[in-house]
C-alpha positions in Angstrom: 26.0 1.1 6.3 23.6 2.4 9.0 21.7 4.9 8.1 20.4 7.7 10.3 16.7 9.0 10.2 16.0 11.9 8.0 16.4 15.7 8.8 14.5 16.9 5.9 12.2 19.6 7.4 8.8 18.8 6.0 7.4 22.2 7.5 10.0 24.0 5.6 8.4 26.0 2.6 11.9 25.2 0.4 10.7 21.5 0.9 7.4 22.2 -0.1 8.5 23.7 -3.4 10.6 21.3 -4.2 7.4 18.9 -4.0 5.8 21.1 -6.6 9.0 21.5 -9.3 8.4 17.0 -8.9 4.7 17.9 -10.3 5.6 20.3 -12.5 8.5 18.6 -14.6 6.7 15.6 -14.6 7.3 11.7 -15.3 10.9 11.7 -16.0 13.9 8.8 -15.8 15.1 10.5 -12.4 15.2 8.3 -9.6 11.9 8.0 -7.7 13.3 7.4 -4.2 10.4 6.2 -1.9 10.0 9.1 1.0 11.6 7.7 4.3 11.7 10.7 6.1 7.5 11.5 5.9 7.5 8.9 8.8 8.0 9.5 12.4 11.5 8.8 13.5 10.7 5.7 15.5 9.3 4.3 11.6 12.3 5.4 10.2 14.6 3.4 12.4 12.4 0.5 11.4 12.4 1.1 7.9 16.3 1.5 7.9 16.9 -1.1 9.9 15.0 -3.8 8.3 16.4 -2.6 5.1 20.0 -3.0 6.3 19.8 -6.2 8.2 16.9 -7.6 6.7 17.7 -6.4 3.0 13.7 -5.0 2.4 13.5 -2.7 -0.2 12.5 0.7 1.7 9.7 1.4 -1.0 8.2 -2.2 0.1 8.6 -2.0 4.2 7.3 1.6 3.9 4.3 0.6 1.9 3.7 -2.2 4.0 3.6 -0.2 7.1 1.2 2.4 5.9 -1.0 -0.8 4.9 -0.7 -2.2 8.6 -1.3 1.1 10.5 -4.6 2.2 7.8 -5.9 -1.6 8.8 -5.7 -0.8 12.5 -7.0 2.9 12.2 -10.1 1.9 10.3 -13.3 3.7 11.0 -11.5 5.6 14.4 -10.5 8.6 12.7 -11.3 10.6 9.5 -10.2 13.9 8.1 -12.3 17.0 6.8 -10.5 19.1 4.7 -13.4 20.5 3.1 -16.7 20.9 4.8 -18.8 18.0 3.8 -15.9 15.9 2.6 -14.2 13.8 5.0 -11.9 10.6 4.5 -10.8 7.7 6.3 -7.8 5.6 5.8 -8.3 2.7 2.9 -5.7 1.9 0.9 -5.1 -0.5 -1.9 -1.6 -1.2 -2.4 0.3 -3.2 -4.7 4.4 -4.3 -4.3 6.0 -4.8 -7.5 8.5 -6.6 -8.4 10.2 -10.0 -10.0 10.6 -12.9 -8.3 12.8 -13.2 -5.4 13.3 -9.6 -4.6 12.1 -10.0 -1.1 8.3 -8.8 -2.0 6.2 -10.8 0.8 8.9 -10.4 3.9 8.4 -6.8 4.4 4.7 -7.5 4.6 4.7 -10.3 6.7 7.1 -8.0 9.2 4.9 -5.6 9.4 1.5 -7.6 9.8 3.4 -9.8 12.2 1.7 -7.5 15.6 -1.6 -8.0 14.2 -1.5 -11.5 13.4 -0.5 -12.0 17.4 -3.0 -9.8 18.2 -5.4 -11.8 15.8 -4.1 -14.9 17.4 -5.0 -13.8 21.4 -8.7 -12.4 20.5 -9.0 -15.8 19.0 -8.0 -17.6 22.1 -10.2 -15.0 24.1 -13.4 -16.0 21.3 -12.9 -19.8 22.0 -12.9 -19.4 25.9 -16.0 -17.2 26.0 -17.8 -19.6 23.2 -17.0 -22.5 25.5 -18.4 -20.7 28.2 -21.7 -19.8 26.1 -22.3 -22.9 24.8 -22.4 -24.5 28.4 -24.2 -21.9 29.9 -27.0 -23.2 26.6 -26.7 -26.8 27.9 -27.6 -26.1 31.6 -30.3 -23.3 30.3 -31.8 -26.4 28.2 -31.6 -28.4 30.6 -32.7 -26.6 33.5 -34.6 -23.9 32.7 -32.5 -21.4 33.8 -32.2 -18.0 31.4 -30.6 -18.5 27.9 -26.9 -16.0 27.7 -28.3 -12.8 25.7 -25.0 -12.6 23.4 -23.5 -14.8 21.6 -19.5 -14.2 21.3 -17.8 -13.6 18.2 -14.2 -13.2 16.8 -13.3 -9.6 16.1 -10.1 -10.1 13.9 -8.5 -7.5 11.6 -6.6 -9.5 8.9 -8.7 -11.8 6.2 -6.7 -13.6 3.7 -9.2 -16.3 1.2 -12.9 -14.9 1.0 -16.0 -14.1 -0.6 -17.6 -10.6 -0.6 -20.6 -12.2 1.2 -17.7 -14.2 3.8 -15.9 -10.9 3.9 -19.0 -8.5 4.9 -20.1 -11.4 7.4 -16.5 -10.5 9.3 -16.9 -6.7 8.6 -20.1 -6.8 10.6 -18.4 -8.2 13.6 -15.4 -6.2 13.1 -16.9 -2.9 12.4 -13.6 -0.8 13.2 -12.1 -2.4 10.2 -10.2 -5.0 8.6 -7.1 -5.4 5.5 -7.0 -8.1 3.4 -3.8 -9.7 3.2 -2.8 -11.3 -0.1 0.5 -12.7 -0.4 0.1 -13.0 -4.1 -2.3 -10.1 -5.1 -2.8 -11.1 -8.7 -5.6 -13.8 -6.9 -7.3 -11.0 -5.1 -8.1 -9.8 -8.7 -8.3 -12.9 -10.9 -11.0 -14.1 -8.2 -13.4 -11.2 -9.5 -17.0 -12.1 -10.8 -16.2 -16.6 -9.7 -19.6 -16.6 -8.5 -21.5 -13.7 -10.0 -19.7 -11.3 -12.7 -19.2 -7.9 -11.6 -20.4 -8.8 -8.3 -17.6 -8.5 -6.9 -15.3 -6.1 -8.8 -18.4 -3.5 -7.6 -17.9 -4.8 -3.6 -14.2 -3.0 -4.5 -15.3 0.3 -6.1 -17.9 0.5 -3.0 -15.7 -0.3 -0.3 -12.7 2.1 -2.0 -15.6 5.2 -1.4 -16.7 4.0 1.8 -20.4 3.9 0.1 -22.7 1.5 2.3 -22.9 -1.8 1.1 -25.3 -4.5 1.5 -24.9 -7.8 0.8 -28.4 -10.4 0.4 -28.4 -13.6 0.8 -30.2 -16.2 0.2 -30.6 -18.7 3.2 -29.6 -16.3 5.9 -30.1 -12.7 7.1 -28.7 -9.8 4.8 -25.5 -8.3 6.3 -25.2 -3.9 6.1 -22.1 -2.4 6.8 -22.9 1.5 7.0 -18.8 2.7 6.8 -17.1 0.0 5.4 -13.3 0.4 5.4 -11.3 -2.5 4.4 -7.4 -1.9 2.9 -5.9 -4.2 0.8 -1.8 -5.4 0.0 -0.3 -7.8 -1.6 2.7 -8.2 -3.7 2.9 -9.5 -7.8 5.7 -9.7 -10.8 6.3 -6.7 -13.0 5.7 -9.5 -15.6 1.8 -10.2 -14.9 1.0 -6.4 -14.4 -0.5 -6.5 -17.5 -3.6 -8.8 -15.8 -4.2 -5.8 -13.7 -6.1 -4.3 -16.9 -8.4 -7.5 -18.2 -12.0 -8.2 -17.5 -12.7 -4.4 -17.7 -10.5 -3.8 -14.7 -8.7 -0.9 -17.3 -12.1 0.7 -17.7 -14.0 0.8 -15.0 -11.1 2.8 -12.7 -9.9 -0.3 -10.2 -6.6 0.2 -11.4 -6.7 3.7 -10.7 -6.9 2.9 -7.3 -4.0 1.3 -6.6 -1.1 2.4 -5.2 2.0 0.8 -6.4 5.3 0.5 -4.5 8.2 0.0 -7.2 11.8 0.7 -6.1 13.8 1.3 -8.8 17.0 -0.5 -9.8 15.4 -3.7 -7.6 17.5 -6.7 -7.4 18.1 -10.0 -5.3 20.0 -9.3 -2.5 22.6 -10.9 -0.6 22.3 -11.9 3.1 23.3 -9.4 5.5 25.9 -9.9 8.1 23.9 -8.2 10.6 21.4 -9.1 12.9 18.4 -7.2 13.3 17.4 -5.5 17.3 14.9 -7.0 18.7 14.3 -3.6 20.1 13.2 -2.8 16.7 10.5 -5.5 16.4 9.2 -4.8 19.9 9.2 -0.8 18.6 6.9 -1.6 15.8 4.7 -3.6 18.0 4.2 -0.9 20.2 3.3 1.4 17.8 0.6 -0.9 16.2 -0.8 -1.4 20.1 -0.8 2.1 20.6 -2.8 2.5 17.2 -5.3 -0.3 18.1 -5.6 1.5 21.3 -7.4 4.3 20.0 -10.9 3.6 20.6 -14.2 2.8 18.2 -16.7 5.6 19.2 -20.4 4.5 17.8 -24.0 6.0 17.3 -26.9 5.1 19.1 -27.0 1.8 16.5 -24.0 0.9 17.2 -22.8 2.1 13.9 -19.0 3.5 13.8 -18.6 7.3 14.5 -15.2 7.8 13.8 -13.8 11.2 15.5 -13.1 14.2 12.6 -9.9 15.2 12.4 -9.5 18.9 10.1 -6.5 21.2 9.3 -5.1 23.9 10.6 -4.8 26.9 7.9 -1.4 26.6 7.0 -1.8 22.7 6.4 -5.5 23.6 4.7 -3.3 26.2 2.1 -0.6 23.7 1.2 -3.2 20.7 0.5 -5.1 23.6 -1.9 -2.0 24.6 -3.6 -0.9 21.0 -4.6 -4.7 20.2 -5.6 -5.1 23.1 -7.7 -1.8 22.3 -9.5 -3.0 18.4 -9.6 -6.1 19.2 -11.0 -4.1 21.2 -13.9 -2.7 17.9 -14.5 -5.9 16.1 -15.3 -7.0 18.5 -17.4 -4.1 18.9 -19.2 -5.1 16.8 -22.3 -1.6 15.8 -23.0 -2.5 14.1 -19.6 -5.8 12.0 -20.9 -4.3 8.7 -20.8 -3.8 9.4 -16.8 -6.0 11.6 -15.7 -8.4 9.2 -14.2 -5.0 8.0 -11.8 -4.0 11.6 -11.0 -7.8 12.6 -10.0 -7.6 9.4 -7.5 -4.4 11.6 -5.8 -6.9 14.1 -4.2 -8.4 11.5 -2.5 -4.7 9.5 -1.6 -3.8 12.7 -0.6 -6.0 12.9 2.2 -6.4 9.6 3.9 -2.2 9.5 3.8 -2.3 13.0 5.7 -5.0 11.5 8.1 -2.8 8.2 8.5 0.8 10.2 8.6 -0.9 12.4 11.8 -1.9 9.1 13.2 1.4 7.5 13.2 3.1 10.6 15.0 0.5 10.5 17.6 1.1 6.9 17.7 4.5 7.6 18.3 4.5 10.5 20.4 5.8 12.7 18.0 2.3 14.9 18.2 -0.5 15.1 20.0 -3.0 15.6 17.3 -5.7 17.9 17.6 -5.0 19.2 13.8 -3.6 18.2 11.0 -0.5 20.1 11.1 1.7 21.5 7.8 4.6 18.8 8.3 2.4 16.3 7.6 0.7 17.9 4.5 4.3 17.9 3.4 4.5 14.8 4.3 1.9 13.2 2.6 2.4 15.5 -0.3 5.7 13.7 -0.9 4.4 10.1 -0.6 1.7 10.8 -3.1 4.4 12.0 -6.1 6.6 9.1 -5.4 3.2 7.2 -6.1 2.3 9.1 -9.1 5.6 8.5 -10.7 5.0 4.3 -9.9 1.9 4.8 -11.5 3.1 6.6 -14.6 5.7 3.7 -14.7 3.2 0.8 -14.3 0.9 2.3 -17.1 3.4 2.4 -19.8 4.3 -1.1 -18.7 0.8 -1.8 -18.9 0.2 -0.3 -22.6 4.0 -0.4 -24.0 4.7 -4.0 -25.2 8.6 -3.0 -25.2 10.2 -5.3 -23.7 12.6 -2.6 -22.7 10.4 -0.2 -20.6 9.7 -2.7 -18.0 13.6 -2.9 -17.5 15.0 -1.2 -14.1 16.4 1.5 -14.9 19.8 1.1 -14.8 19.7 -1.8 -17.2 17.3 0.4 -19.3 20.3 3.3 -19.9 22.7 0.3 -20.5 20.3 -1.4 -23.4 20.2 2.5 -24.8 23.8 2.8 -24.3 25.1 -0.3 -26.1 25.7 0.2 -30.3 23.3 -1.6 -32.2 25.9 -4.4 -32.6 28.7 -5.1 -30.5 31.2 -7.6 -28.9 31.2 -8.8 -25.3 34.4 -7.4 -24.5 33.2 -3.6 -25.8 30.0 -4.8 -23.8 31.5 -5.2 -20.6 33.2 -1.9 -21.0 30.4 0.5 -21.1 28.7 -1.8 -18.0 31.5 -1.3 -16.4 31.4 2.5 -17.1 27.9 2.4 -15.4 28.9 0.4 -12.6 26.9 -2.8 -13.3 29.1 -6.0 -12.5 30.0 -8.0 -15.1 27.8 -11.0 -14.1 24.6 -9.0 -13.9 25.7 -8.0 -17.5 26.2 -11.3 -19.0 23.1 -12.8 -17.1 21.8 -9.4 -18.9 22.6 -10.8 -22.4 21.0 -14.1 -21.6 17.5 -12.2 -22.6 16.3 -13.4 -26.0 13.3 -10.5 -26.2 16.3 -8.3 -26.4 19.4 -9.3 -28.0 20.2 -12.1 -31.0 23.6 -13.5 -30.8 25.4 -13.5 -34.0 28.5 -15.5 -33.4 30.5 -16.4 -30.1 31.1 -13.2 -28.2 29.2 -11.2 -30.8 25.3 -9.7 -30.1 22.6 -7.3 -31.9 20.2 -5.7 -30.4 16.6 -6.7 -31.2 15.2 -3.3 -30.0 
């Protein structure tokens, strides 16, 4: 079915309260549908469209998008909410799911117009260092003057690195860059190869936009003065639980994730439908008209991005959900989480600053302020990621085999008796709408039922 853009009315204070009753009751076994209609219409249309010719989970092309746009944005913008506390746009984000539920192709789609535009700076880099390097022969040769600059590649995306190899491309690429890892669990596992917590400290630094220098021994030390470097890639619900090893659990990386994780998430089959190429050349667009927006710098040359602040009624809204946020991590019933939820007031901002980006991108603003709508906007993005993040840490501490089940296969484990027949099984699947194959594939898992006799299971659980 094609589905038209959302109506919802993000300025409308009824939308806004129902933001707050999501804080207020909590984690609960609701569905947490990812936000589609925060984004501009034009991103809408992309997101649906993708999803219904393309079969990409929402919750992965959305995330994906906000990861491309925050890579392109960089050090160009940042928001002040308060005086003396302004953020830019980085983002660590992490797709979740199991294997084969179309993870990596919503990120690839949506990195696709800055991989060509990575691809025709390279081809500009390799004409002008052709050019240089014969304009050094004749110099040599005779005695005319040596070029004054060398070129260099200014590309946004960086896949395998090092923090030194990483910072090297930062300082040519000071507007920013996103690190692109198809399979995120070796962004992580790669921590401390060369020198332990080396690395794992590069993150935490880069995630507060804190200066970071980077010595080396046989060539110059690098200094980038605003770093701003996003991060996406996808991994398994099943290896989540590497997140937390090699103090990753206590020193707050993992409370700086973001984690997209659509619910009920299964293998789809193909669609019937071809996708518009209007659509790909729309997203295209967007991401030129995002690169478009220029780097302003200092006297140094370092970035100066341009401040963008609130207008009161956005500035009131932002306050209300932080004072009711901040409840939440003090609440100690809250302990376990309160390091994540105090990483929201931070979220919170550089999604509002990235939100009003895209509708000026799209011509949906012209942004002078941050505006209500997208206060709402971000607002609702941030408690469909509090809710993944509540889900991934009781995957992360709950051995249960059962919690990390979607959810609809979570009420059916709950529903079956304790021991029961196939037939009587197929029943109360069919009751909850699951087909019978997903049901018997279902009864396949070992961690969770013991088969008694032909046609005959117990629960383990």
């Amino acid at each position: 079915m094609n589905q038209e853009p959302q109506k919802n009315d993000l300025s409308n204070p009824e939308t806004f309260q129902n933001h707050f009753a999501e804080i207020e009751n909590g984690f609960n076994e609701s569905e947490n549908k990812f936000p589609v209609e925060v984004f501009p219409v034009a991103i809408q249309n992309i997101i649906n469209q993708t999803n219904e010719c393309l079969k990409y989970p929402v919750d992965f092309i959305g995330t994906s998008i906000l990861f491309a746009c925050s890579t392109v944005i960089g050090n160009t913008y940042k928001a002040e909410i308060i005086p003396g506390w302004v953020e830019g746009v980085t983002l660590y984000l992490a797709l979740v799911g199991r294997a084969g539920t179309n993870k990596s192709h919503p990120l690839t789609f949506a990195m696709q117009p800055i991989f060509d535009h990575d691809k025709k700076t390279y081809a500009e880099y390799k004409e002008a260092k052709a050019v240089y390097q014969r304009a050094m022969m004749q110099s040599k040769s005779e005695q005319t003057e040596i070029p004054e600059n060398k070129p260099f590649w200014r590309k946004f995306v960086v896949g395998d690195f090092t923090p030194e190899g990483l910072a090297e491309i930062h300082r040519f690429n000071l507007r920013g860059l996103g690190v692109y890892s198809d399979e995120l669990a070796g962004w992580f596992k790669n921590f401390n190869r060369y020198h332990k917590g080396s690395e794992a400290e590069f993150w935490l630094s880069n995630f507060s936009g804190k200066q970071i220098t980077i010595d080396r021994k046989s060539q110059e030390p690098v200094l980038i003065p605003t770093p701003a470097i996003s991060v996406c890639g996808s991994i398994q619900t099943a290896i989540l639980k590497e997140l937390q090893k090699d103090n990753r659990g206590e020193n707050g990386f993992i409370d700086r994730i973001l984690f997209a994780m659509p619910e009920n998430l299964q293998k789809e089959y193909w669609s019937e439908i071809n996708l518009n190429p209007a659509i790909v050349g729309s997203w295209a667009q967007i991401i030129s008209n995002l690169i478009s927006l220029p780097l302003e710098v200092d006297e140094n040359g370092n970035p100066q991005p341009r401040i963008l602040d609130c207008s009161p009624e956005a500035k009131e809204i932002l306050k209300k959900w932080q004072r009711k946020n901040t409840d939440l991590c003090n609440d100690p019933e809250n302990e376990k989480l309160a390091s994540v939820y105090s990483k929201f007031d931070i979220y919170l901002i550089r999604l509002v600053l990235i939100l009003e980006l895209m509708y000026l991108a799209t011509g949906e603003n012209s942004t002078n302020t941050i505006s209500d709508k997208t206060a709402n906007a971000a607002i609702a993005l941030v408690e469909y990621f509090r809710k993944t993040a509540e889900k991934v840490n009781q995957i992360i501490s709950n051995t249960n085999p059962v919690e990390v089940l979607p959810l609809d296969k979570k009420q059916l484990y709950k529903s079956l008796p304790k021991e029961f027949a196939t037939k009587a099984g197929l029943l109360i699947a069919d009751e909850m709408k699951i087909e019978s194959r997903d049901f018997e594939r279902f009864l396949k898992n070992e961690n969770l039922f013991q088969k008694i006799s032909h046609g005959e299971y117990r629960k383990k659980l």
